[in-house]
C-alpha positions in Angstrom: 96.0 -46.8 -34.4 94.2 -43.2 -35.3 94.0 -43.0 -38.8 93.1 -39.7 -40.7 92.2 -39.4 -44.4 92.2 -36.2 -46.4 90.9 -36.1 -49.5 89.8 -33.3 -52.3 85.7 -33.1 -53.1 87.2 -33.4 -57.0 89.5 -36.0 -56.4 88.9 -38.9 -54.2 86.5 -37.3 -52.1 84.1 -39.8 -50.0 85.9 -43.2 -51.9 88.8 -42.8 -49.8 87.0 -43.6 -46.3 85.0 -46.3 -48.1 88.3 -47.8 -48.9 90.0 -46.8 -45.5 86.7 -48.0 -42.9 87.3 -51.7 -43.5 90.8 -51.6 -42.1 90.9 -48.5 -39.8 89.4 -48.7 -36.6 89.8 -45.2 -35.6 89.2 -43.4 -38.8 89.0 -39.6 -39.1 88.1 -39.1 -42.6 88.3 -35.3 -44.3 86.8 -34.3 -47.9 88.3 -30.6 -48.7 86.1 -28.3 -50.7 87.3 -27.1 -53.8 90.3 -29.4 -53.7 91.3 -32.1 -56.3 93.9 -34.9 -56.2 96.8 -32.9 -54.9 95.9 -31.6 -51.5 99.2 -30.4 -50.4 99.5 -28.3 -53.4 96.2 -27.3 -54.0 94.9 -26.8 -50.0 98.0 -26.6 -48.1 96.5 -24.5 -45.5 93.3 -26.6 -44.7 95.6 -29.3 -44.9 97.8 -28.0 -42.1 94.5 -27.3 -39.9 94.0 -31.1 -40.5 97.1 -32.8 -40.0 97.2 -30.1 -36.7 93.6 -30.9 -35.1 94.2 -34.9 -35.7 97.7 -34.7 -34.1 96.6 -32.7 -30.7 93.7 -35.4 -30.3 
């Protein structure tokens, strides 16, 4: 199953696809610039372009 991971650089950032690789096979993993832990609030826009991109694939 594709998974995608979106993280902020101040948050989570990389950590989240180190903890994600082990059990996701098909990993898109996506650290947002200037972004903490609450992407939808924070980056809502970038977010969208995400969640968009990793849907039409």
């Amino acid at each position: 199953m594709p998974v995608l991971s979106v993280a902020g650089a101040r948050g989570q950032g990389e950590r989240l696809k180190a903890l994600l690789a082990p059990v996701a096979e098909r990993l898109d993993s996506v650290v947002l610039p200037d972004c903490g832990h609450y992407v939808p609030e924070e980056q809502p826009e970038a977010l969208l372009d995400q969640l968009l991109s990793f849907l039409h694939r």
